[in-house]
FILO-410674 format. One line per 2 residues: number of its first residue (from 1); for each residue x, y, z of C-alpha. Coordinates in steps of 0.1 Angstrom, whole numbers. Layout:
! residues N
NUM	X Y Z ~ ...
***
This chain:
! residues 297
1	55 152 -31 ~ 21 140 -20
3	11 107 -42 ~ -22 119 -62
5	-51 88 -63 ~ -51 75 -98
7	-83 67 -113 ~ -82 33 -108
9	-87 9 -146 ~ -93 -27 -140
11	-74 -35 -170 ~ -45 -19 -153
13	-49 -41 -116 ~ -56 -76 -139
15	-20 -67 -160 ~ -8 -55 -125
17	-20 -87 -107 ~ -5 -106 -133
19	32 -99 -111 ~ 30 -119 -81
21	8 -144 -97 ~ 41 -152 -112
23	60 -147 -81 ~ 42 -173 -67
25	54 -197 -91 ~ 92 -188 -74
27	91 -217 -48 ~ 81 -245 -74
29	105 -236 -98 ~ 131 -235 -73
31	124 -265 -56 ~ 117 -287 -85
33	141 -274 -113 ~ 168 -264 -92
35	201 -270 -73 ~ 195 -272 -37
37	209 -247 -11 ~ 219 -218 -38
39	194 -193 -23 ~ 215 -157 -37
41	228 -175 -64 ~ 192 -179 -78
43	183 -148 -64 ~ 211 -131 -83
45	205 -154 -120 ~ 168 -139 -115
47	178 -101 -116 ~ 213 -90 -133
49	207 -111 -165 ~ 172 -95 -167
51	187 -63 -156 ~ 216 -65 -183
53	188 -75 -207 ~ 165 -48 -204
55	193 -16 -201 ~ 205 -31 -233
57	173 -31 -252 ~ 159 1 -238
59	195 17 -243 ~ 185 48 -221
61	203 60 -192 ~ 186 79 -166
63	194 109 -166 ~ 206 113 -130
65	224 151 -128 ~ 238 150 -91
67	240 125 -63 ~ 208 128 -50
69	193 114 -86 ~ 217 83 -83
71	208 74 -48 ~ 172 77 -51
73	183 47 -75 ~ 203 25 -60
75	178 34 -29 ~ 147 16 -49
77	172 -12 -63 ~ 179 -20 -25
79	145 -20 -16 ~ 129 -36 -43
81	154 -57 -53 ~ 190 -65 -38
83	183 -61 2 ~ 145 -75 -1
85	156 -106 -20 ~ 183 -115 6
87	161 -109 35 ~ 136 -131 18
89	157 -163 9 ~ 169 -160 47
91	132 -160 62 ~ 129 -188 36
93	154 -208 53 ~ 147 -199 85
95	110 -204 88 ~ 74 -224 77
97	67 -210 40 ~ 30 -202 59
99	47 -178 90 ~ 68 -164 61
101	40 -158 41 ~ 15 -146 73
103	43 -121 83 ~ 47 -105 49
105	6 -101 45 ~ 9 -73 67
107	26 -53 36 ~ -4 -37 27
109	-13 -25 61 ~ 21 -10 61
111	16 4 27 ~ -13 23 45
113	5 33 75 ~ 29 50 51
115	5 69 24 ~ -16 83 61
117	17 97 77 ~ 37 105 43
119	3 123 24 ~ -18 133 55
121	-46 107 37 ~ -63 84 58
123	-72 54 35 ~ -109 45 33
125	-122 23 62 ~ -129 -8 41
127	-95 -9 28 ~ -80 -11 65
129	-103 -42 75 ~ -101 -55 44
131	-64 -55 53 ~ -69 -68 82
133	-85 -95 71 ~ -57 -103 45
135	-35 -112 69 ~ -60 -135 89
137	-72 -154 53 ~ -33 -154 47
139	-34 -171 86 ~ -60 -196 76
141	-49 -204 42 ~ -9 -214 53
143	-4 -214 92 ~ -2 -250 104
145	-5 -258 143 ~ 28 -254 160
147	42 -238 135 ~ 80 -226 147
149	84 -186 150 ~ 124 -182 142
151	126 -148 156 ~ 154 -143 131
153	132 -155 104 ~ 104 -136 118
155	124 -101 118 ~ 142 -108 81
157	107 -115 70 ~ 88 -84 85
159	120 -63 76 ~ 120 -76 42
161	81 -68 39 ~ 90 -27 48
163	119 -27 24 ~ 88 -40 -4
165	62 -15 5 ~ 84 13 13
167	98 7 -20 ~ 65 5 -40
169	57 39 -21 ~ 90 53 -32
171	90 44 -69 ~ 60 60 -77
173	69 91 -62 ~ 110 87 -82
175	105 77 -115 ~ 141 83 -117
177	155 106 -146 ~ 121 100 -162
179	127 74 -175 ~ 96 46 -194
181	89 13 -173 ~ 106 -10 -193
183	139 11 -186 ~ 132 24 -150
185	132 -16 -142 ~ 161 -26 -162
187	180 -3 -140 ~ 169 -13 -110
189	174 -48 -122 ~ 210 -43 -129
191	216 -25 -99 ~ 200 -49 -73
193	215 -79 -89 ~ 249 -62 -90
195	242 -58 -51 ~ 234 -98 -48
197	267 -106 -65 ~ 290 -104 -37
199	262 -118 -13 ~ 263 -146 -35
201	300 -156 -44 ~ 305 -150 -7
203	279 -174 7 ~ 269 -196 -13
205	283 -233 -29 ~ 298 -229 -65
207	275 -245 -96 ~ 278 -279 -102
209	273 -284 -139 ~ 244 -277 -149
211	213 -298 -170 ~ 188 -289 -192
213	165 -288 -168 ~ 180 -266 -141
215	190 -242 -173 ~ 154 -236 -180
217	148 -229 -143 ~ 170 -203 -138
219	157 -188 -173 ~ 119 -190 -164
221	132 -170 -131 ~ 151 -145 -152
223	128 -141 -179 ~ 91 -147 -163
225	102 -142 -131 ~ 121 -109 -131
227	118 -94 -167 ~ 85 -95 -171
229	72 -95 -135 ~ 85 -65 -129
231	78 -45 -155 ~ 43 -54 -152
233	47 -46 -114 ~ 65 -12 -118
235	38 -4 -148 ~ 9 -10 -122
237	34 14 -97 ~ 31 38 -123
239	-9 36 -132 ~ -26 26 -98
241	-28 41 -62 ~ 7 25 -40
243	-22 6 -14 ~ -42 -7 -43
245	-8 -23 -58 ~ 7 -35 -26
247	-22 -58 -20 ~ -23 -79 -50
249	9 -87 -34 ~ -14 -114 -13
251	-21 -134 -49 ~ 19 -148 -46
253	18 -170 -16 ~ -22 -180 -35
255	-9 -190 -64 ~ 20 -211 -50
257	-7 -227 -34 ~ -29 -237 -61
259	0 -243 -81 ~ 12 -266 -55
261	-26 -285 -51 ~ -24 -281 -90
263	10 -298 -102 ~ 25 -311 -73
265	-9 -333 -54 ~ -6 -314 -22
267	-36 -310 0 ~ -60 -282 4
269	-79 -284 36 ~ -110 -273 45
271	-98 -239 62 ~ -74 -236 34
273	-101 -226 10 ~ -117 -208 32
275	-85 -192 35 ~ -79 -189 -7
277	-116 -168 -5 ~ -109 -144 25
279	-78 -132 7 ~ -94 -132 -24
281	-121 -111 -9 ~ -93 -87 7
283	-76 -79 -24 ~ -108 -69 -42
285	-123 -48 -14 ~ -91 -30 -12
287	-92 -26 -50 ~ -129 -15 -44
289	-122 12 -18 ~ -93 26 -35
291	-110 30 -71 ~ -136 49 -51
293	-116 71 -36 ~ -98 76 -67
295	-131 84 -83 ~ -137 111 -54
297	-106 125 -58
***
């Protein structure tokens, strides 16, 4: 099935945008609110309870008739869920959060890559260097001098960044058992936390008890970070073209910068800011481009 350009409606890419601007609150919660070195336990207390929550409201099933309906499902739970969020605490541990965040800038290049050789549709010319220069602002922005390249870290991040754009791609096309947002996410949710689970018991340290504090954490994850996040992501999967949503996935690692210069005193430099506008400018020439073509047709 060859993915048709939605008109694109700003309202649509704000409410879309609105995702990873909450992503990128992720690191400060974690490292603040907290326990230390419980990277698939938090990554599993963001998803199944959200997951759980959400198939219980909705109370809709998808209606899956064979086996090819259920792994299309469990398929987009891996991607967008269960295998990316492992692959992405690993590149946490393993690398600079700037050569993490440099490495998975490239996901709307790849997102590009895929909708020219999937649809036979070359995306307009300013979205490619506009792209391009994504991952450069992304460069300036967080890269520090000498900054280590963990070849592990380096492959679990650019691994983790296909998994993410193929399955942004993917969804749009499998709105599994046709089922609304709110329900299509719940089940993916469920099913890529109930992947973490075992990842988790496995690898990481039991809870010590738990404080107030460290409660709330793990709820703003859940809640914010997972429940609404991705219902507002999967919504914008739903509305806007796949390239025009993969590239507001550059606003996380932004706003866990200005969150970090915001609450936590840390230091923007010079190229920094410079770096904060170039992506800035990236994100809304792809946005540009892709509302046009839409508009063409």
């Amino acid at each position: 099935m060859t993915e048709t350009p939605s008109r694109v409606a700003w309202g649509d890419v704000l409410l879309t945008a609105l995702a990873p601007a909450i992503w990128g609150s992720t690191y400060i919660v974690t490292t603040e609110l907290l326990p230390p070195d419980r990277p698939f336990t938090a990554a599993l207390l963001r998803t199944l309870p959200a997951g759980l929550l959400l198939v219980l409201w909705c109370r809709q099933a998808p209606a899956l008739r064979d086996g090819r309906g259920w792994a299309r499902l469990l398929l987009l739970a891996a991607l967008n869920l269960g295998v990316f969020q492992a692959l992405l605490f690993v590149a946490a541990y393993r690398l600079p959060g700037g050569v993490a965040a440099v490495v998975g800038a490239v996901g709307p290049l790849l997102m590009m890559g895929l909708t020219w050789a999937a649809d036979r549709r070359r995306p307009p010319a300013l979205a490619m260097v506009a792209g391009a220069l994504g991952v450069a602002g992304m460069a300036a922005l967080l890269l520090s001098p000498g900054a280590a390249w963990d070849m592990v870290g380096v492959a679990a991040a650019f691994i983790g960044t296909v998994c993410m754009a193929l399955g942004t791609f993917l969804a749009r096309r499998w709105q599994s058992g046709g089922l609304p947002v709110l329900a299509f996410t719940g089940w993916q949710l469920l099913a890529g936390g109930l992947m973490l689970l075992p990842v988790a018991w496995a690898v990481d340290p039991p809870l010590p008890a738990l404080t107030a504090t460290q409660v709330g954490g793990y709820a703003y994850l859940s809640i914010a970070g997972a429940l609404l996040a991705y219902a507002l992501w999967f919504r914008g999967v739903a509305r806007l073209p796949s390239i025009a949503v993969s590239s507001l996935g550059l606003l996380s690692p932004v706003a866990a910068v200005l969150l970090g210069w915001a609450l936590l005193g840390q230091a923007l430099r010079g190229t920094s800011l410079v770096g904060v506008v170039v992506v800035l400018a990236s994100i809304l020439a792809v946005q540009w481009a892709m509302a046009r073509q839409a508009e063409r047709g």
